[in-house]
C-alpha positions as CSV (number, residue, x, y, z in Angstrom):
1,X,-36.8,-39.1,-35.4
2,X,-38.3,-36.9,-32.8
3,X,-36.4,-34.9,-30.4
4,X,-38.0,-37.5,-27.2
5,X,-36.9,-40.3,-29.2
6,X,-33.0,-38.7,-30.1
7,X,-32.5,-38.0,-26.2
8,X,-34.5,-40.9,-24.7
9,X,-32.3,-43.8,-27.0
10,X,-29.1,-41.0,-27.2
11,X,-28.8,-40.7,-31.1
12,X,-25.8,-39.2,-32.4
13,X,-27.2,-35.7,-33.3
14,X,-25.9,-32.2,-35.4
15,X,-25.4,-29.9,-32.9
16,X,-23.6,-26.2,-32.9
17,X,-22.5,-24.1,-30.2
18,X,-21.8,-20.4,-30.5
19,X,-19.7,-18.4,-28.2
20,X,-20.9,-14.5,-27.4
21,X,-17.6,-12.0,-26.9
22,X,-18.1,-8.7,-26.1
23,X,-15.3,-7.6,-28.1
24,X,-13.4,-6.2,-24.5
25,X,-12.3,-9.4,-23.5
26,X,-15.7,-10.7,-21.9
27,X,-18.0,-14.0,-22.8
28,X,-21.6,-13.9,-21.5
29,X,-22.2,-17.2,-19.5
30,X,-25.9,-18.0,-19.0
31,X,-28.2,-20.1,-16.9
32,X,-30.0,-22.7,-18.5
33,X,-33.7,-22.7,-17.9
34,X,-35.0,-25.4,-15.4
35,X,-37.8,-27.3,-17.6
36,X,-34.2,-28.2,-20.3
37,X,-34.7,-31.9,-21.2
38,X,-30.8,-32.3,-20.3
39,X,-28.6,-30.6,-18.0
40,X,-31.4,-28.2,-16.6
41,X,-30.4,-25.3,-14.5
42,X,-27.1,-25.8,-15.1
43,X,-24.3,-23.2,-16.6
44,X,-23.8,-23.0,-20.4
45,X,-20.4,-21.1,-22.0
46,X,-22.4,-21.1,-25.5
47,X,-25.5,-20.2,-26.9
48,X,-26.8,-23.5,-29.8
49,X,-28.3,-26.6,-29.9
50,X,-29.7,-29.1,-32.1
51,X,-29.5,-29.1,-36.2
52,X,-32.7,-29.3,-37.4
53,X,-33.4,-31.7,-40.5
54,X,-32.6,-30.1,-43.8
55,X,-30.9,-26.9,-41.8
56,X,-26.9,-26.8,-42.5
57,X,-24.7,-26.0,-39.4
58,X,-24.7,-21.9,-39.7
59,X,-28.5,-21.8,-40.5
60,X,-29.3,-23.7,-37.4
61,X,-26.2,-21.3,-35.6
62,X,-27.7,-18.3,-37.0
63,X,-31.3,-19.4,-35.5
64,X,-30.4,-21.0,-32.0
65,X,-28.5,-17.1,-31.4
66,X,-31.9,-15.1,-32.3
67,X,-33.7,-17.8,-30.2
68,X,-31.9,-17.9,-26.7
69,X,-30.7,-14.2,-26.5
70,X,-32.2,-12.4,-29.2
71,X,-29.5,-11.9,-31.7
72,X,-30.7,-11.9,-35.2
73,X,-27.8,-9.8,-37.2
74,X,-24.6,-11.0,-36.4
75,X,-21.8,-12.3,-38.5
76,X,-20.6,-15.6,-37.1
77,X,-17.0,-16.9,-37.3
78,X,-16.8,-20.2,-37.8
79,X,-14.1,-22.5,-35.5
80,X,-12.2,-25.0,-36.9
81,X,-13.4,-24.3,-40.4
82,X,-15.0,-26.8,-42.0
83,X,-14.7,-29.8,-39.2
84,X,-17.6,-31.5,-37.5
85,X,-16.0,-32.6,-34.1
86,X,-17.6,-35.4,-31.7
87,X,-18.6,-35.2,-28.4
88,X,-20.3,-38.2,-26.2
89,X,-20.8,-39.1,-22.8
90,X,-23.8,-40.9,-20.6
91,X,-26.2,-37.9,-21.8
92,X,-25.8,-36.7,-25.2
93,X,-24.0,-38.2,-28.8
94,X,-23.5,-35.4,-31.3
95,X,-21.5,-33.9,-33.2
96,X,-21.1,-30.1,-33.5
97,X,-19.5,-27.6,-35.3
98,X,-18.8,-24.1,-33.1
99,X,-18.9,-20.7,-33.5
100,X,-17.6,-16.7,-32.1
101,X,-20.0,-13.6,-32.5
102,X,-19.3,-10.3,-31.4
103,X,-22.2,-8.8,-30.0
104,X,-22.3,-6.3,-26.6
105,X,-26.4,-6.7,-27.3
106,X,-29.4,-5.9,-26.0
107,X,-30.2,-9.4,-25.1
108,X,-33.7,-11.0,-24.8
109,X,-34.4,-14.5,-23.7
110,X,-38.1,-14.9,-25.3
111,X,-38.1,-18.8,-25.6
112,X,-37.2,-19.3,-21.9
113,X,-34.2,-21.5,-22.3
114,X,-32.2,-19.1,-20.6
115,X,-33.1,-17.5,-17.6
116,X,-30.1,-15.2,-17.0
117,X,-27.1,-14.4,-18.2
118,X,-23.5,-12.7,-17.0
119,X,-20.2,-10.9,-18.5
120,X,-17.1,-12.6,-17.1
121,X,-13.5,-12.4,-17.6
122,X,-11.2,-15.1,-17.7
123,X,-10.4,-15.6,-14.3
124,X,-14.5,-15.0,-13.3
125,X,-15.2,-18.1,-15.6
126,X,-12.3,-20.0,-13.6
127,X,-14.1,-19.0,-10.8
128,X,-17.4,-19.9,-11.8
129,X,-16.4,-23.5,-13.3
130,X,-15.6,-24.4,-9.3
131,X,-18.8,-23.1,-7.7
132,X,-21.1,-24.1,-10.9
133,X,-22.1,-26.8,-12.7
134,X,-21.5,-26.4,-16.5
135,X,-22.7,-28.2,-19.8
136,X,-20.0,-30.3,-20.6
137,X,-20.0,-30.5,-24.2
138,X,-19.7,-26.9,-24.6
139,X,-16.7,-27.0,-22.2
140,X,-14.9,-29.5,-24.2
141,X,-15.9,-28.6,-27.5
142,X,-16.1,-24.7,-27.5
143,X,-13.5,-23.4,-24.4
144,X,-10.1,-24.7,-25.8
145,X,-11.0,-22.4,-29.0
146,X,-12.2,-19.3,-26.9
147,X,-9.6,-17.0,-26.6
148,X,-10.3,-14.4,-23.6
């Protein structure tokens, strides 16, 4: 089906999400662009988004990192080897496989879906999650693996 039709009737959906470490103990939190069909303008722990047709989870991983911030040779560790977990709620159905890259850049954001992104520690994401609004399938799917 087409992507209008998977979010207007919420069809369960492939996703993966892939968090970026800096290798010091940092993960880059970005802004989502405003003109995203769901969740516009709001926070985002991960990099990722929707398996294409035909695409397996780390081709569409590999893809959705050179996309948003520019990334095209990383080597991606998967979480939770081998397991597709769920995630729903009023907005989305999917389920997702995630995903840790090392990478300290240079990002670029050429496709617009992220309009800026940030380095934080720990305790700056704590901080962040209280003043911002955040994706919540990222939250729940990728943070509890994070380890920072």
């Amino acid at each position: 089906v087409s992507r209008h039709e998977m979010r207007q009737n919420r069809l369960r959906h492939r996703a993966v999400f892939i968090a970026v470490m800096d290798g010091a103990g940092r993960l880059l939190v970005h802004r989502r662009s405003p003109q995203k069909d769901v969740w516009p303008g709001w926070c985002d722990i991960a990099v990722g988004g929707v398996v294409g047709a035909g695409e397996s989870y780390l081709e569409a991983a590999h893809r959705e990192l050179a996309e948003e911030v520019g990334v095209s040779t990383a080597t991606l560790e998967e979480l939770v080897l081998g397991e597709s977990r769920p995630y729903d709620d009023d907005q989305v159905s999917l389920m997702a496989r995630c995903y840790v890259v090392t990478s300290q850049g240079p990002f670029t954001f050429d496709d617009g879906e992220v309009v800026e992104a940030w380095w934080v520690h720990r305790d700056g994401l704590n901080d962040l999650l209280r003043r911002e609004r955040f994706l919540p399938d990222s939250l729940a799917l990728l943070l509890p693996y994070i380890d920072f």
